[in-house]
N, C-alpha and C positions, 0 to 999 in steps of 0.2 A: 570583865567589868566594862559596863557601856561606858564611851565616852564624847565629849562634844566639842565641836568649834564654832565658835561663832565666827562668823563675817565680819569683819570690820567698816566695808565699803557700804553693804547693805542690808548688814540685820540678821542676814539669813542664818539659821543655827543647821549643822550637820553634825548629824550622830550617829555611831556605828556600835557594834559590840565589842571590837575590836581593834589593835591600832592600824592591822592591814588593812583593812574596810576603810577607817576613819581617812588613812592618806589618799588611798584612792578619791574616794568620794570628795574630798576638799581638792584637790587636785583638778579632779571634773568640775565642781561649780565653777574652782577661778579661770579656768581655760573655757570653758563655754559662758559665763556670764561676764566676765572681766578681764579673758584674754591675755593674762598673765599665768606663769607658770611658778608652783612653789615648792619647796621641800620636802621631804617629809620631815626632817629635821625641823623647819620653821613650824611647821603642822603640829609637829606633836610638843613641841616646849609653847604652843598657847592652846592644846588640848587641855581638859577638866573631865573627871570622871563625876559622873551622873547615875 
């Protein structure tokens, strides 16, 4: 089941098929866009399936 995160700082939504994909990828936006580093734990309890 695909699922998604939204950005909080800037809107952006990431979505993956999966929750391995999903932390990657959100992990990647905040560390190249925002320079912060986050959980996957944070990631996935404001994850939503789509």
């Amino acid at each position: 089941m695909a699922k998604e995160v939204t950005c909080p700082p800037c809107g952006e939504t990431v979505r993956a098929e999966n929750d391995e994909d999903l932390v990657r990828k959100v992990q990647q936006h905040a560390k190249d866009e925002h320079g912060t580093d986050l959980s996957a734990e944070h990631i996935l309890a404001s994850a939503r399936a789509v």
